[in-house]
FIPAKE-839612 format. One record per residue: residue number from 1; x, y, z of N, C-alpha, C in turn; chain. Coordinates in nm, 4 decimals. Each point is the difference from the previous one (the first is absolute). Example, Ala and Ser with C-alpha at 12.3 -4.5 7.8 and 13.67 -1.06 7.14 Angstrom:
REM residues 2
- i | nx | ny | nz | cax | cay | caz | cx | cy | cz | ch
- 1 | 1.3190 | -0.5690 | 0.7800 | -0.0890 | 0.1190 | 0.0000 | 0.0900 | 0.1200 | 0.0000 | A
- 2 | -0.0350 | 0.1050 | -0.0720 | 0.0820 | 0.1190 | 0.0060 | -0.0770 | 0.1090 | 0.0730 | A
//
This chain:
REM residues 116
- i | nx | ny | nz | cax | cay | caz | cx | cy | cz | ch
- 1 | -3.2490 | 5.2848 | 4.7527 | -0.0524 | 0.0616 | -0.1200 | -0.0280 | 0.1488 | 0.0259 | A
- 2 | -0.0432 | 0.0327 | 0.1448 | -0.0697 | 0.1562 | -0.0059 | 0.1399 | 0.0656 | 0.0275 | A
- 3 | 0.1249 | -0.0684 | 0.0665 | 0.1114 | 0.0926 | -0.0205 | 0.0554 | 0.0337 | -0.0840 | A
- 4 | 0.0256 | -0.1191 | -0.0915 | 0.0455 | 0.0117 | -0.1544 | -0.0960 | 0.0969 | -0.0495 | A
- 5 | -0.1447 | 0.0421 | -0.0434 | -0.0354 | 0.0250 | -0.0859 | 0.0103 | 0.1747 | 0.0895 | A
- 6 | 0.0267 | 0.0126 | 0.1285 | -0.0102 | 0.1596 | 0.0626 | 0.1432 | 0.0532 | -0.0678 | A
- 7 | 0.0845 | -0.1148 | 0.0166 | 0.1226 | 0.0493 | -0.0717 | 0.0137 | 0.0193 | -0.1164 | A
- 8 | -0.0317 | -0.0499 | -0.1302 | -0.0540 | 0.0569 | -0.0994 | -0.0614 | 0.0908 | -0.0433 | A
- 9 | -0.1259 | 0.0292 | 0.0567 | -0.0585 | 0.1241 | -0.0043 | 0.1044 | 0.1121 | 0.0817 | A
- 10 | 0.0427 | 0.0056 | 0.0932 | 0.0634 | 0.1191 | 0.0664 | 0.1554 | 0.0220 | -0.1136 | A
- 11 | 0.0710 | -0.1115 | -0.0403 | 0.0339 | 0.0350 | -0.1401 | -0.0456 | 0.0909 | -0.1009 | A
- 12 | -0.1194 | -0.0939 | -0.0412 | -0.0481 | 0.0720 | -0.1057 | -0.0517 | 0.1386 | -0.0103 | A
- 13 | -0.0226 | 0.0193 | 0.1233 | -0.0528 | 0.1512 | 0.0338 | 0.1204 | 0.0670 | 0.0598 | A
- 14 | 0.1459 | 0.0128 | 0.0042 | 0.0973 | 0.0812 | 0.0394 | 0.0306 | -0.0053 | -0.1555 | A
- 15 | 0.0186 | -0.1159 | -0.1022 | 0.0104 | 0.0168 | -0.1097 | -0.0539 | 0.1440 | -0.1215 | A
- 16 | -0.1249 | 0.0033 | 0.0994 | -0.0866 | 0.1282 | -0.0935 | 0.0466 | 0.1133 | 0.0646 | A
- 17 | 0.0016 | -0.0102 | 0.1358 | 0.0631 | 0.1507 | 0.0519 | 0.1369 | 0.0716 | 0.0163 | A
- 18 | 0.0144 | 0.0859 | -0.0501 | 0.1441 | 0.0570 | 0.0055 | 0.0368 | 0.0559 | 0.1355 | A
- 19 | 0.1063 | -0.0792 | 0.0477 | 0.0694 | 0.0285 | 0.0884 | 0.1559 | 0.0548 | 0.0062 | A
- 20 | -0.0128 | 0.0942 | 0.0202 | 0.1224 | 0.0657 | 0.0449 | 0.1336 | -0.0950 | 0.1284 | A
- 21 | 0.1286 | -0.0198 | -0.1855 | 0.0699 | -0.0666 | 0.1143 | 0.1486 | 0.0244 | 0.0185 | A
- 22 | -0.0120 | 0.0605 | 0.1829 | 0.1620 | 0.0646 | -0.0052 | 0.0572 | -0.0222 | -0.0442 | A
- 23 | 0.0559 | -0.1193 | -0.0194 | 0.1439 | -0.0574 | -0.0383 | 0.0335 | 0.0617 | -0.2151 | A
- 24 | -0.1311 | -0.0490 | -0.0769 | 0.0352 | 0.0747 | -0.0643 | -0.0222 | 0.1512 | -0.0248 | A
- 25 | -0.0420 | 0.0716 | 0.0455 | -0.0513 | 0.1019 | 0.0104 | 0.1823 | 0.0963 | 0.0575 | A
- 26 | 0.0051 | -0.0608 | 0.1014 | 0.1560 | 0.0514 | 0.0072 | 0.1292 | -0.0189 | -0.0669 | A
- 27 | -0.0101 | -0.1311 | -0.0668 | 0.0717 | -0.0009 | -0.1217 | 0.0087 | 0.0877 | -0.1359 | A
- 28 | -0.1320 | 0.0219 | -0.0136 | -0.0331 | 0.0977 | -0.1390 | 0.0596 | 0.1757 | 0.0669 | A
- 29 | -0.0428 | -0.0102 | 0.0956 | -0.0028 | 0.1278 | 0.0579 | 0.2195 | 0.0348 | 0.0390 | A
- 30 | 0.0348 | -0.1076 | 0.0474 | 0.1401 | -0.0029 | 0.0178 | 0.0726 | 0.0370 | -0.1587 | A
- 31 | -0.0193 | -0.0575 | -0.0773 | -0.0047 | -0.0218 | -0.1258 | -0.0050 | 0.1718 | -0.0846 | A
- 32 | -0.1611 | 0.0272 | 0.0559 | 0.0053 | 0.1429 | -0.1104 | 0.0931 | 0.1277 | 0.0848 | A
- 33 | -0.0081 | -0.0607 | 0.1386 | 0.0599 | 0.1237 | 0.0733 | 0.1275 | 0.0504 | -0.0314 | A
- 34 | 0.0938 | -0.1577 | -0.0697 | 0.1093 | 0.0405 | 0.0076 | 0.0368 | 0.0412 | -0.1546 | A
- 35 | -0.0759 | -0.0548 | -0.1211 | -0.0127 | 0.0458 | -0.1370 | 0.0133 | 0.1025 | 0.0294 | A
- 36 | -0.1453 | 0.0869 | 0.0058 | -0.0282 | 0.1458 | -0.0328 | 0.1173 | 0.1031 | 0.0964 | A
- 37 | 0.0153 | -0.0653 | 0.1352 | 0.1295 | 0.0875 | 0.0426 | 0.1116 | 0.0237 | -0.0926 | A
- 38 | 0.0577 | -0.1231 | -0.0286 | 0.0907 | -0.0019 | -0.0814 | -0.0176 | 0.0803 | -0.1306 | A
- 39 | -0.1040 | 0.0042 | -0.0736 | -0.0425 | 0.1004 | -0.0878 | -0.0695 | 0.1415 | -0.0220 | A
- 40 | 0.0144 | 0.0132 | 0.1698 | -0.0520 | 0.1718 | 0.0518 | -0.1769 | 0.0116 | -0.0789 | A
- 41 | -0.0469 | -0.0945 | 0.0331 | -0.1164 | -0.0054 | 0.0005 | -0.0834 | -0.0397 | 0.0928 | A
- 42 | -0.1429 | -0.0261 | 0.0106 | -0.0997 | 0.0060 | 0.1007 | -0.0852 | -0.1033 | -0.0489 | A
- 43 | -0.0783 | -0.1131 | 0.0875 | -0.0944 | -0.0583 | -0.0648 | -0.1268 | 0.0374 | 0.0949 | A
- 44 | -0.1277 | -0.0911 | -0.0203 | -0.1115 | 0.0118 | 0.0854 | -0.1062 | -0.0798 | -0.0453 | A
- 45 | -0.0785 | -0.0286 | 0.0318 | -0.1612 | -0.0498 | -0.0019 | 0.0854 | -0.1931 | -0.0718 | A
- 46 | 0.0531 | -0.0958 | 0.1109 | 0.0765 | -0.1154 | -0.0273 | -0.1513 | -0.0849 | 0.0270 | A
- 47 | -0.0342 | -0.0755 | -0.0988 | -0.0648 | -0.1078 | -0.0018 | 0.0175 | -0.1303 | -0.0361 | A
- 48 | -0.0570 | -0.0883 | 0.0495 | 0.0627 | -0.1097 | -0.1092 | -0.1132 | -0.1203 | 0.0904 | A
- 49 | -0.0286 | -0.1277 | -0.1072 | -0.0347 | -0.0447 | -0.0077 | 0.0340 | -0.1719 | 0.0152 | A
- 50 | -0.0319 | -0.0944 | 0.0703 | 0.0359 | -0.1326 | -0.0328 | -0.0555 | -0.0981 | -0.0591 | A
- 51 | 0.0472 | -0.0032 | -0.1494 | -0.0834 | -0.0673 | -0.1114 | -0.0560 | -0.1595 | 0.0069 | A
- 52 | 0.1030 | -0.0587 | 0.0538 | 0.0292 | -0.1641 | 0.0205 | 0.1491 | -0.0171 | -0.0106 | A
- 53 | -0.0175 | 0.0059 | -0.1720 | 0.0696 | -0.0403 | -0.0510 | 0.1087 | 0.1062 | 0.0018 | A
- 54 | -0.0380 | 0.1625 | -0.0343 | 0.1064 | 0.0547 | 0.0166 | -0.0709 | 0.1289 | 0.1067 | A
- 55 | 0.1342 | 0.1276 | 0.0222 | -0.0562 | 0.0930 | 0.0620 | -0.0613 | 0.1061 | -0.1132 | A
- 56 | -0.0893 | 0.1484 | 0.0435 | 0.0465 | 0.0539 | -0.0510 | -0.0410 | 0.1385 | 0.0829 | A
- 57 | 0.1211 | 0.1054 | -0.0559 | 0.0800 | 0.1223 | 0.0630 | -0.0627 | 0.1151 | -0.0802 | A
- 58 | -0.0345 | 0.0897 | 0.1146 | -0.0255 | 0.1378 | -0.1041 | -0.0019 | 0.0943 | 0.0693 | A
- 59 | 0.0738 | 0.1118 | -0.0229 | 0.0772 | 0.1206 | 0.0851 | -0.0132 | 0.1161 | -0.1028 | A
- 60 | -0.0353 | 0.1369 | 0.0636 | 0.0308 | 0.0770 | -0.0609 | 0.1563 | 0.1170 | 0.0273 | A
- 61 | 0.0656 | 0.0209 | -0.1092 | 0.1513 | 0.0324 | -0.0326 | -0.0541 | 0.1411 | 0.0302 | A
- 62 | 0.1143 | 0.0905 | 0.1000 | -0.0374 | 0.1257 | -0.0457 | 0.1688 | 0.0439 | -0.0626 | A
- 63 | -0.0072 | 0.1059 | -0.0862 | 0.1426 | 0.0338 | -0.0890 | -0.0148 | 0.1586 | 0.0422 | A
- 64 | 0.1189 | 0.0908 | -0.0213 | -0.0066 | 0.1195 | 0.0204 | -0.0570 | 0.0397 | -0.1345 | A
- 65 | -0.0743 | 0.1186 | -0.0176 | -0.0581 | 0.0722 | -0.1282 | 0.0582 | 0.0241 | -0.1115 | A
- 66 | 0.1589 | -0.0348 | 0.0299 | 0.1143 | -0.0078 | -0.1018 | 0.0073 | -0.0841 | -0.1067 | A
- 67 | -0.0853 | -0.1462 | 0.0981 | 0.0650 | -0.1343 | -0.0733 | -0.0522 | 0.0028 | -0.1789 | A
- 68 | 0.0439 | -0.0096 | -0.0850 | -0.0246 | -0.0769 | -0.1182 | -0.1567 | -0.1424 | 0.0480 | A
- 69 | -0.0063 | -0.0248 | -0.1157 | -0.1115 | -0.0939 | -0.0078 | 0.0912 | -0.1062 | 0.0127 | A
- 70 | 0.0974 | -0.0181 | -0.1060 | 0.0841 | -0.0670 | -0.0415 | 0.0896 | -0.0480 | 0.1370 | A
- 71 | 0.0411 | 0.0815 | 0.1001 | 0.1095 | -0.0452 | 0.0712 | -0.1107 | -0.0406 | 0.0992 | A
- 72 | -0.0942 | 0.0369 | 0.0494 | -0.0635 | -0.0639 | 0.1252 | -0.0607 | -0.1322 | -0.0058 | A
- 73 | -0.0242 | -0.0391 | -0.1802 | -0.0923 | -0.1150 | -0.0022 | 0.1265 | -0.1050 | 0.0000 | A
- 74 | 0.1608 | 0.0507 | -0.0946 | 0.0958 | -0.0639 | 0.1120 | 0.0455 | -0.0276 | 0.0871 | A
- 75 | -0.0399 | 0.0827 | 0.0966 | 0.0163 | -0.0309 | 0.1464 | -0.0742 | -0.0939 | 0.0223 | A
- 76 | -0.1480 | 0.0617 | -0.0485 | -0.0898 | -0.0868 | 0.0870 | 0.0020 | -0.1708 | -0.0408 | A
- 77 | 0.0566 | -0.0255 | -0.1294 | 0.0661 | -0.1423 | -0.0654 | 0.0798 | -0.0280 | 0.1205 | A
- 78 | 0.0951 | 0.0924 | 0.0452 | 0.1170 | -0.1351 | 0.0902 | -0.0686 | -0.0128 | 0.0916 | A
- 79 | -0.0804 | 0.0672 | 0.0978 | -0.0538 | -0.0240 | 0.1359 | -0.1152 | -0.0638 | -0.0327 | A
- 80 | -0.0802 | -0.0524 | -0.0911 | -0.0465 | -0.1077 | -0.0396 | 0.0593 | -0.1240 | 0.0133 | A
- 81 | 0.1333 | 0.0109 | -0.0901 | 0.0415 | -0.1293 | -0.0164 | 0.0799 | -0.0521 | 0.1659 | A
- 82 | 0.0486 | 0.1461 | 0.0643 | 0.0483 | -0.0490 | 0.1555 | -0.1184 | -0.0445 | 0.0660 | A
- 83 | -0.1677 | 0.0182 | 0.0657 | -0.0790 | -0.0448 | -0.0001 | -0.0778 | -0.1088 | -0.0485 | A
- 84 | 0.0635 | -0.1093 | -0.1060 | -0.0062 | -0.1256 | -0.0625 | 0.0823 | -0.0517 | 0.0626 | A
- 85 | 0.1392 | 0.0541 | 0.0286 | 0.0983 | -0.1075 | 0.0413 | 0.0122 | -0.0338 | 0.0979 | A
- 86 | -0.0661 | 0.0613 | 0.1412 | -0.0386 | 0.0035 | 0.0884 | -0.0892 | -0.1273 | 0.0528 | A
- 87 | -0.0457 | -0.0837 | -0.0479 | -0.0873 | -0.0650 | -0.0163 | 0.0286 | -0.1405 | -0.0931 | A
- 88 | 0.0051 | -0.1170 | 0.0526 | -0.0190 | -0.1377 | -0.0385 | -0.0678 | -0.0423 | -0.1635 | A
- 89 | -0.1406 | 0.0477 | 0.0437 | -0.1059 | -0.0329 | -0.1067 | 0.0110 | 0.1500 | -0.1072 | A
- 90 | -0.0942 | -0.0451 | -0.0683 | -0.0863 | 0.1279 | -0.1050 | 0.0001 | 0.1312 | 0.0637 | A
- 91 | 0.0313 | 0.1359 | -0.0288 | -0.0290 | 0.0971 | 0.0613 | -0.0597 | 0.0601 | -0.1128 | A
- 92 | -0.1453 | 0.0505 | -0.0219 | -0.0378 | 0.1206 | -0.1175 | -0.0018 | 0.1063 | 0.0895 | A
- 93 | 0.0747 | 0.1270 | -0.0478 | 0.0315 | 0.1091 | 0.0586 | -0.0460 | 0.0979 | -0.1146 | A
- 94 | -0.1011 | 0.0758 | 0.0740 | -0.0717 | 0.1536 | -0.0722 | 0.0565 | 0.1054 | 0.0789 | A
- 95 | 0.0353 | 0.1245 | -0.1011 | 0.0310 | 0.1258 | 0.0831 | -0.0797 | 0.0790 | -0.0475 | A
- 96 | 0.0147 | 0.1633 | 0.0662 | -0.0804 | 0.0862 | -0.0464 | 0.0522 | 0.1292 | 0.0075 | A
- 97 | 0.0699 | 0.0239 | -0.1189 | 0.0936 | 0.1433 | 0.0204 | -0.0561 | 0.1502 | 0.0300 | A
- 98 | 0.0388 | 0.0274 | 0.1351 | -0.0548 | 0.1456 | 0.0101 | 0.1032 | 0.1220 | 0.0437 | A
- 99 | 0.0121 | 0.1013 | -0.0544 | 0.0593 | 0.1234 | 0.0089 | -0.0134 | 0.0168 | 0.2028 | A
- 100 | 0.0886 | 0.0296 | 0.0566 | 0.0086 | -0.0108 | 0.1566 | -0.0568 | 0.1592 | 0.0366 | A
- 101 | 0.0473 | 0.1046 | -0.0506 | -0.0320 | 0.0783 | -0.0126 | -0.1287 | 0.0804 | -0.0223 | A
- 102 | -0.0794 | -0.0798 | -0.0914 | -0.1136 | 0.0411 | -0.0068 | -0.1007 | -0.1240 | 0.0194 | A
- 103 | 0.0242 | -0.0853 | 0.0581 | -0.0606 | -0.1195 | 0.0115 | -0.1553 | 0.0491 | 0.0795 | A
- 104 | 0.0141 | 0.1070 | 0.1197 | -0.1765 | -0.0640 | 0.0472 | -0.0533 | 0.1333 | -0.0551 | A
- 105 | 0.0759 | 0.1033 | -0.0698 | -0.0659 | 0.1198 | -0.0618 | -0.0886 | -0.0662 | -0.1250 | A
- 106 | 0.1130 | -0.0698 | -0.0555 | -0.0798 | -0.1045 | -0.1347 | -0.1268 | -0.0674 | 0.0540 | A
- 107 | -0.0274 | -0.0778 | 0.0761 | -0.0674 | -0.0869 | 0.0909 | -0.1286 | 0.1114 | -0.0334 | A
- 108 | 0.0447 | 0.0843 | 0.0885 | -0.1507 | 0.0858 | 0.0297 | -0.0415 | 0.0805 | -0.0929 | A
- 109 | 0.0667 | 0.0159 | -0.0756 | -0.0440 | 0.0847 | -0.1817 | -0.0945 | -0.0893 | -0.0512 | A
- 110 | 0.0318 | -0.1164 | -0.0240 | -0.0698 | -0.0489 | -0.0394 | -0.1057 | -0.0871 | 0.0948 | A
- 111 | 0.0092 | 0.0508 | 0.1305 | -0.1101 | -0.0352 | 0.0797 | -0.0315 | -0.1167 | 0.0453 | A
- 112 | 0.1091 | -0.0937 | 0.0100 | 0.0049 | -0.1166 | 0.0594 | 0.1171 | -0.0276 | 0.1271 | A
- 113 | -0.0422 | -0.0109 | 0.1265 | 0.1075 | 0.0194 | 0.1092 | 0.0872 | -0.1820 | -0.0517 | A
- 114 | 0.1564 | 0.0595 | 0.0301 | 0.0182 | -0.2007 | -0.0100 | -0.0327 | -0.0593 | 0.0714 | A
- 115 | -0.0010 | -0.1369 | 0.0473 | -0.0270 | -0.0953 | 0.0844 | 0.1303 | -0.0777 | -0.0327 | A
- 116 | -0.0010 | 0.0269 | 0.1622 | 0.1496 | -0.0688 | 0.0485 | 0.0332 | -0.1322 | 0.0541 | A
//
């Protein structure tokens, strides 16, 4: 009984804590490296989460100062959907479009350093 129930609890308590885990962590990361190359873009600050049931992904996109609104939030659609396919289960994937160029000048204008 006291092994069963240590094993449960040590469950239930890795359950609450987020752990960082290579295997997917290098998948997502294999994944955006080769998107955004392919699209002469840059990503950064890769998080993600393991829901149960599904994952979920959230990266911020950087675009040159050129991009349209319009063409980067297309980009950022396919390397979404390559970052779903990547993956078995559920993937919810958030991005966060930022100008590469002025990305940590922006940051500090408005007085918040990112966290990476």
């Amino acid at each position: 009984i006291l092994i069963s129930g240590g094993r449960l609890v040590g469950q239930g308590w890795r359950g609450l804590m987020d752990q960082a885990d290579p295997v997917t962590h290098a998948r997502i990361s294999r994944v955006l490296e080769a998107e955004t190359a392919r699209r002469g873009i840059s990503f950064h600050a890769l998080r993600y989460r393991d829901l149960g049931n599904m994952l979920w992904v959230d990266f911020h996109l950087l675009f040159p100062g050129s991009s349209t609104v319009e063409a980067a939030h297309r980009l950022a659609t396919e390397i979404e959907v390559a970052v779903d396919a990547a993956f078995r289960r559920p993937v919810y994937v958030t991005t966060h479009l930022e100008p590469a160029g002025t990305h940590d000048a922006d940051h500090a204008a408005a007085g918040r350093t990112p966290r990476l």
